[in-house]
N, C-alpha and C positions, 0 to 999 in steps of 0.2 A: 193589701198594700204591697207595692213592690219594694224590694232593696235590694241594693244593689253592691256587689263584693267585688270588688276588684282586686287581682294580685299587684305584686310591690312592683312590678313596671310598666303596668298595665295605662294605658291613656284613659280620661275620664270620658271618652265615647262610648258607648256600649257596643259591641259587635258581636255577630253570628256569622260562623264558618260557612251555611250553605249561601251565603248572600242576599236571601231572601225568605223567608219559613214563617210558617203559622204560626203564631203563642197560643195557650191556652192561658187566659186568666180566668179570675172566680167569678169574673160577669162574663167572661166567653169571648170578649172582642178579640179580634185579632191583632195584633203589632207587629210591623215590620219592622225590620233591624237589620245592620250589614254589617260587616267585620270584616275585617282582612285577615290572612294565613298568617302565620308567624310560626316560627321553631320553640318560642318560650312558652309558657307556660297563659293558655288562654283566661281570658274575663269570662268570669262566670255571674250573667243576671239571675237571680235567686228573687225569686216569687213564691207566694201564697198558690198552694194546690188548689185546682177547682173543685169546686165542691157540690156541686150540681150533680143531679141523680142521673147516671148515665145506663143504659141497656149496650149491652155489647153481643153482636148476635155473631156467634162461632161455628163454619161448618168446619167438617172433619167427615173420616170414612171410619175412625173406630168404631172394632165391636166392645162388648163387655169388659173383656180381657184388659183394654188398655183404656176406656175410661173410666176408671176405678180411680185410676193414681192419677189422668186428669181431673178429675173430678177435686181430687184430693188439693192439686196445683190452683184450682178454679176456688176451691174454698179458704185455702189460706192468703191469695190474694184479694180475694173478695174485704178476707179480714183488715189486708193493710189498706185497702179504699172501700172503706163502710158507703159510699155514695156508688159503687160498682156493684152491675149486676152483669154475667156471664152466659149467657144463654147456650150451652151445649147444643149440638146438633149433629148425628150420623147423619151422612147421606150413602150411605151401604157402599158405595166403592168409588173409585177415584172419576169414570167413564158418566156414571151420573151426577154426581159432584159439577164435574166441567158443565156437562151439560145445560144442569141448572143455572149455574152463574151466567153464561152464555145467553141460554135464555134471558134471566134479568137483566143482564147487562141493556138491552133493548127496551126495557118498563122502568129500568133505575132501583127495581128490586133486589139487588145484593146482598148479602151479610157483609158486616162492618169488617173480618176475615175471615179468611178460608185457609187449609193444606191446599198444596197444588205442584206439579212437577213443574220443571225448567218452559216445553210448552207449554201446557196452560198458562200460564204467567204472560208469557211471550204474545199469545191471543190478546189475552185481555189489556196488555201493552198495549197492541195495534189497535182494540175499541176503543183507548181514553179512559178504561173505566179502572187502571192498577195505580194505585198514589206511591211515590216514590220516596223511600226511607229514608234517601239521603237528607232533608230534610230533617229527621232525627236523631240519624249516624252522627251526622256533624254538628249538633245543635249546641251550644253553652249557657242553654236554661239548666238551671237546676232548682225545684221545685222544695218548698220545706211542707210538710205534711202536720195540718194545722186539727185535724180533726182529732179530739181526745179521747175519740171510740175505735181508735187506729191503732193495729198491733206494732206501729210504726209511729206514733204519734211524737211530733216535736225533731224526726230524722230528717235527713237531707235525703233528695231524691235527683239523680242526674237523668237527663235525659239523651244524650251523648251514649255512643259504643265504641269501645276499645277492640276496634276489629283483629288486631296482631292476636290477639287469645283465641280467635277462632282458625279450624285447620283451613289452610289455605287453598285447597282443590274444593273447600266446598264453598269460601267466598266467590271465587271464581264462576263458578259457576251463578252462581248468584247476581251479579253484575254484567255478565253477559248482554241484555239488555242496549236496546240505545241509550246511546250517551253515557254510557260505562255505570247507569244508575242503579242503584239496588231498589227492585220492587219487590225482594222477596228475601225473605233471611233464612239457614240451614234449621230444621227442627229434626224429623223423624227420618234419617240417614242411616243407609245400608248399605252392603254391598253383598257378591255372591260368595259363599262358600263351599263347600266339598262334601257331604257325608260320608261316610263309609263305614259298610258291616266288616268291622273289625274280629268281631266272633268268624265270619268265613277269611278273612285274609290270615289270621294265624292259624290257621289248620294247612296254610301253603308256605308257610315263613322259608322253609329248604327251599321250592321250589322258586321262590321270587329272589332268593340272595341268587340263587344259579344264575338268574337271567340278568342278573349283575342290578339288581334295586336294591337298596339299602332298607332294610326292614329291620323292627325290633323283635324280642323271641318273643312279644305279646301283639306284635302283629303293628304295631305303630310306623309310621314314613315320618318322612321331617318334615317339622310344622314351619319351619325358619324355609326350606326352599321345594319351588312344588313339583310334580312329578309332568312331565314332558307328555305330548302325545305320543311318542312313538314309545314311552313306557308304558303309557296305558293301552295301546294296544298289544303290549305285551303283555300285560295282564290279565288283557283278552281272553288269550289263550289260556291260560292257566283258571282263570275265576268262572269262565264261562262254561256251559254245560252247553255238547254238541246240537243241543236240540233248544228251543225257543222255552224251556221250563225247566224248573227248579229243580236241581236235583240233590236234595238234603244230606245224603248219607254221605254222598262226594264236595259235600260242601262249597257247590257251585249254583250260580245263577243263572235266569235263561237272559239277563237281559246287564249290559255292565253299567253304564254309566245313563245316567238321566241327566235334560238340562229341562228346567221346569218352566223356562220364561224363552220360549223360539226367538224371539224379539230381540231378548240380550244375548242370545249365542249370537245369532245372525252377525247383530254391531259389532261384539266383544272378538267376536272372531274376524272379521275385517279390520282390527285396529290390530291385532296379534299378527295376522299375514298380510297384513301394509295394502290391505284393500282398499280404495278411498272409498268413502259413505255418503256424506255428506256435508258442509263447512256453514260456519255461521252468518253465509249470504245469502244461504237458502240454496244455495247448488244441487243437485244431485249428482252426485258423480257414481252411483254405483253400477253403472254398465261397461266393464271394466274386464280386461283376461286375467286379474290376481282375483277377480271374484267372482269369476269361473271356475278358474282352479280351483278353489275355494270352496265352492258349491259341490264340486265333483268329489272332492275327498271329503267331502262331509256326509256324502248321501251314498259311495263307499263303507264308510262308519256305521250307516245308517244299516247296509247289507246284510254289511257284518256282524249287526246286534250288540257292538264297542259303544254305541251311540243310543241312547231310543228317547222319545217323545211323551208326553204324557197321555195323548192322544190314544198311542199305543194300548192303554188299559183305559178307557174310558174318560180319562180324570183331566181336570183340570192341573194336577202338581201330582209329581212323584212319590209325594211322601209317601204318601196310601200303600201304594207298590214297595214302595224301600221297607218299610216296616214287616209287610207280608212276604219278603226274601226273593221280591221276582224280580229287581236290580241292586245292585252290590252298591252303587255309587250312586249320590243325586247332586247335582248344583243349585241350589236356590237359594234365598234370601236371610241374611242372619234374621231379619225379624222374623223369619219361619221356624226356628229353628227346634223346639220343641216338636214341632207338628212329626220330626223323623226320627222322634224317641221311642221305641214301641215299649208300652209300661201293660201294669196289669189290666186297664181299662178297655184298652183292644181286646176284640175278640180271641180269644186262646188260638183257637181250631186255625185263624186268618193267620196266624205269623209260624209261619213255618219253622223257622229257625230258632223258636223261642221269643221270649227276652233279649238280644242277642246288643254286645257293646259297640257304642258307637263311639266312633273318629271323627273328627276334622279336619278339611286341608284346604292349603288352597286351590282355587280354581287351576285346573291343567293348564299349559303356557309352551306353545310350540319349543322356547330357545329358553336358555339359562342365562344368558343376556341379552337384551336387544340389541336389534342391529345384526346377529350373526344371521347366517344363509341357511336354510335347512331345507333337507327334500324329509318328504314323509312321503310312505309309498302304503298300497294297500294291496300289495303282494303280486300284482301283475302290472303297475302304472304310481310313475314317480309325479311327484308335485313340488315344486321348485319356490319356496319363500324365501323374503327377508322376513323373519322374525321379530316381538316385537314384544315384551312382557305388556300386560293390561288385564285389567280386573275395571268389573262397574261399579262406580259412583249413581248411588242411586237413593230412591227416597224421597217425599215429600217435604218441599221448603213450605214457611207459610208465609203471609201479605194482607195487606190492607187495601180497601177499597177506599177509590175518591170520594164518592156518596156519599162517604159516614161525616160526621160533623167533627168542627175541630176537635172536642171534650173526649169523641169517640175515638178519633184515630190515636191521640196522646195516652188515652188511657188502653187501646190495643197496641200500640207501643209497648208498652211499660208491660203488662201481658208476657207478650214474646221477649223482653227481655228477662224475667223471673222465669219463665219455662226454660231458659236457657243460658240459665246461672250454669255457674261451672257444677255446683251442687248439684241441681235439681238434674240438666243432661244426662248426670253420671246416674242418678237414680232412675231417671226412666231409661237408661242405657243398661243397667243393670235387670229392671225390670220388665222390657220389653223386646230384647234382643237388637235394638237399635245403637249407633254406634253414638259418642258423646261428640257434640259439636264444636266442643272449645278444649284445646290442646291442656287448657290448665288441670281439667276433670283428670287427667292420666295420672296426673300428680299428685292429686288432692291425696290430704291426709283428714281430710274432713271424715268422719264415721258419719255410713247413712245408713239408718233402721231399715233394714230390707221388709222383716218378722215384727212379732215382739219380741222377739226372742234371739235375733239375729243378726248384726250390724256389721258393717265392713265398710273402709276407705276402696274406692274403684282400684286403689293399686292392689291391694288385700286380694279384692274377689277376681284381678287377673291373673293373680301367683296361684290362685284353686287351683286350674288348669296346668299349666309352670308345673306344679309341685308333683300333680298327679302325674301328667308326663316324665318326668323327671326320676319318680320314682318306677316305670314301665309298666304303670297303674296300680300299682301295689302297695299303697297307702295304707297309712294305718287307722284311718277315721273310724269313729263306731258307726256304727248307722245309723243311727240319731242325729248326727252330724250333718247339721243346715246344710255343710260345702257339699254336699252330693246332689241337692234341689237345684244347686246353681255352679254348676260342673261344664255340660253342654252350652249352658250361656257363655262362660268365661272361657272355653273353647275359640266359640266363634268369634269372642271380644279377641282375642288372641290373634287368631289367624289377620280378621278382619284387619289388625296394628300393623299384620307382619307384610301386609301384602299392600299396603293404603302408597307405597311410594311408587305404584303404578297404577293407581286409583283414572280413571276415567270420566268424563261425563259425555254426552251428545250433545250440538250444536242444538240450543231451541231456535225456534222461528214460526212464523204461522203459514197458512198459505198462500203462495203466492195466484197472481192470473194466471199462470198455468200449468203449474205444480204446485203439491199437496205441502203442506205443515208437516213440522218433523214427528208429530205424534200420530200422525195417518201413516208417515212412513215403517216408522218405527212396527205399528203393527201389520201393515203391508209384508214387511221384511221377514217377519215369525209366521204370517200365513205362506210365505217364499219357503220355508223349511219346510212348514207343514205339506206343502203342494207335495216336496221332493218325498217326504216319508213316506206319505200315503202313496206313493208309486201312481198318483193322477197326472204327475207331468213328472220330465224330463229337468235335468238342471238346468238346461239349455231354457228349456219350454217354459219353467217356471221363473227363471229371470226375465223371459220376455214379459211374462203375466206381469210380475211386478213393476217393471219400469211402466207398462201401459196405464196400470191403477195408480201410479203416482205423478207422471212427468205428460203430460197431454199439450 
């Protein structure tokens, strides 16, 4: 049965903000309804929850690690809709993921939702096949949950989102989209961060304050502002060993800084030196003399062994390599961020440097502010920017598919809005090295069970890191002490805060009749470095390569 709640100035019409939207009732029919905007306080139609046995089929790219505590999300929501069922599904990585949907998209075979980046989204835009949230953003159903086997039973359920709570570079992105629509809402959100063998930089603390870098006597840089490129070629000189290999006793590496994703140096570094890339018309603009220049000083870097590739040692990511002491620095993703912990579980004999403690920074940043001019030079040839702070916005958003039926899409709703409670966020933010998508999480004073044994509010487990910095690592924890398991996480939570007000993301788009989609480009542009590394082309040679694989 419906009923119907009106506020005290509300007109006895019923109305809905998107002007037109599907209902879910307990027999399934549809109603439309229309509403007008207003500044006061909306009508809310309050309905009987459907109660119909629904399947809801979830792709994702998790491995073990991180559906654990999905798993965990999927059963206690199952609990508050006894008529919901959750069907988990890996699809091993993001490239098959797309793939597949792609594929279905053409049979009508989709999952009810998927993860997917800013592109993928943008594709499935252009098929018809992505259902648009707004829809449920702006809906003023609110549902009463009637079922008595419900850990929820007799509660009100809104279906409405209060988007001000979520951070605002990641809506943005989100809405990109024609028609300023949301087909996809922020979930598992990352961006890059810094590593560093801190056990080799404080064995040079004299020689890095000489060269005028601010260092602590345990070898610490500051986490609040990041270290420039022409610092870090000066610590080139200093961290690196003359020759392409480690040299233990002098506490140098043969290799300095890793960037683990070619793709996001490529981008991150045309938005730092004011390179144009590419805009959300689908332009390509990157045949350009600032990404030129750009190329030339990076594949300089590259010479100089200031810079290296993962390529370089075989691997997909640097971590392997950072761990075993053959680069000082790596840039990759906080939800990696464990992976460049070297613990007792590596092989002894592989890590050269031991155990050895790790740092975090942020990403290098040509200027100290944007907008200033800077030349970097690489000792015989000057390079002339405007500078430009920026760090990646990255990570996978999720979405719903048109196909699924009203009961389906209403109850993947409600889904994605319980995974991305300000609670839950901060828990798998906590848990997963991924960043919390709703500003309120920073603040909560909410205790979450990490352990059994172990609980903390998201502000709690940000001061770990705080605390520990603070005191020049020389804390007084027993070892027993939880805060050491989640030390490196609240690092990179850290950095991640300190660096998010030059957060980025890339133009999505698909492709067009004669150029590529921005997720062809994107890897186009990481195979552009690779070409340079690998010394198989020229910078020159190898921006040709790429503009031909993209722009026809």
């Amino acid at each position: 049965m419906k009923k119907i709640l009106l506020s005290v100035f509300a007109l006895l019409t019923v109305f809905v903000l998107t002007g037109c939207v599907e209902i879910a009732t307990t027999t399934t029919t549809e109603v439309t309804t229309t509403t007008t905007s207003g500044t006061g306080t909306t009508a809310k139609v309050v309905m009987d929850l459907p109660d119909e046995e629904v399947t809801i089929l979830f792709w994702h790219i998790y491995g073990s690690g991180k559906t654990a505590l999905l798993d965990k999300f999927i059963d206690e929501f199952e609990a508050m809709y006894p008529n919901v069922t959750i069907e988990s599904q890996s699809q091993s990585d993001y490239n098959t993921l797309r793939e597949k949907i792609n594929t279905g998209i053409g049979v009508n075979q989709v999952p009810t939702m998927a993860l997917g980046y800013p592109d993928h989204f943008a594709g499935y835009v252009q098929a018809g096949a992505a259902y648009s949230l707004n829809n449920f953003i702006y809906s003023n159903i609110r549902y009463e949950v009637m079922d008595s086997t419900s850990t929820i039973a007799g509660e009100f359920v809104d279906v409405s989102l209060d988007l001000e709570n979520f951070v605002p570079g990641y809506l943005a992105e989100n809405n990109q989209y024609v028609g300023g629509q949301y087909y996809s809402m922020p979930y598992s959100k990352s961006t890059e961060t810094m590593a560093i063998n801190r056990t080799v930089v404080k064995q040079h603390v004299a020689a890095i304050r000489a060269a005028g870098i601010d260092v602590s006597d345990e070898g610490f840089f500051s986490h609040t502002t990041p270290l420039t490129f022409t610092q870090v070629q000066t610590l080139g000189t200093i961290l690196l060993n003359d020759t392409a290999t480690t040299d233990v006793a002098n506490f140098q590496c043969g290799y300095l800084l890793n960037y683990d994703s070619s793709g996001n140096m490529f981008i991150n570094m045309s938005r730092q030196f004011g390179a144009p890339y590419t805009n959300s018309a689908g332009e390509i603009l990157i045949n350009n003399d600032t990404t030129k220049s750009m190329l030339n000083y990076i594949n300089a870097m590259f010479t100089s062994r200031t810079f290296v590739l993962p390529n370089q040692f075989g691997q997909l990511y640097g971590s392997t390599n950072f761990k075993y002491g053959d680069i000082c620095m790596t840039v990759g993703s906080t939800a990696g961020v464990l992976y460049n912990i070297p613990t007792s579980l590596d092989v002894a004999a592989n890590l050269k440097f031991g155990i050895f403690d790790v740092d975090f920074l942020q990403v290098p940043q040509p200027v100290a502010t944007s907008g200033q001019a800077v030349t970097l030079s690489d000792g015989t040839t000057n390079y002339n920017f405007t500078g430009s702070l920026s760090s990646v916005q990255q990570g996978p958003n999720i979405g719903i598919f048109k196909n699924a039926s009203t009961n389906e899409k209403l109850f993947a709703w409600l889904f994605i809005k319980y995974i991305t409670s300000a609670e839950n966020t901060a828990l798998w933010a906590m848990d997963t090295g991924y960043l919390p998508v709703r500003l309120s999480a920073y603040t909560s004073d909410v205790l979450i069970q990490l352990t059994p044994t172990f609980s903390t509010t998201y502000v709690d487990f940000l001061s770990i890191a705080t605390d520990y910095w603070t005191a020049d690592g020389d804390v007084d924890w027993a070892a027993t002490d939880e805060r050491w398991d989640y030390l490196h996480s609240s690092m990179v939570a850290n950095i991640a805060k300190n660096q998010a007000l030059y957060y980025q993301y890339d133009p999505a788009f698909p492709a067009g009749s004669s150029s590529a989609g921005s997720a062809t480009i994107r890897v186009e542009a990481g195979y552009c470095l690779e070409n340079i590394y690998n010394k198989s082309k020229t910078p020159t040679q190898a921006l040709a390569f790429l503009m031909n694989q993209i722009d026809w």
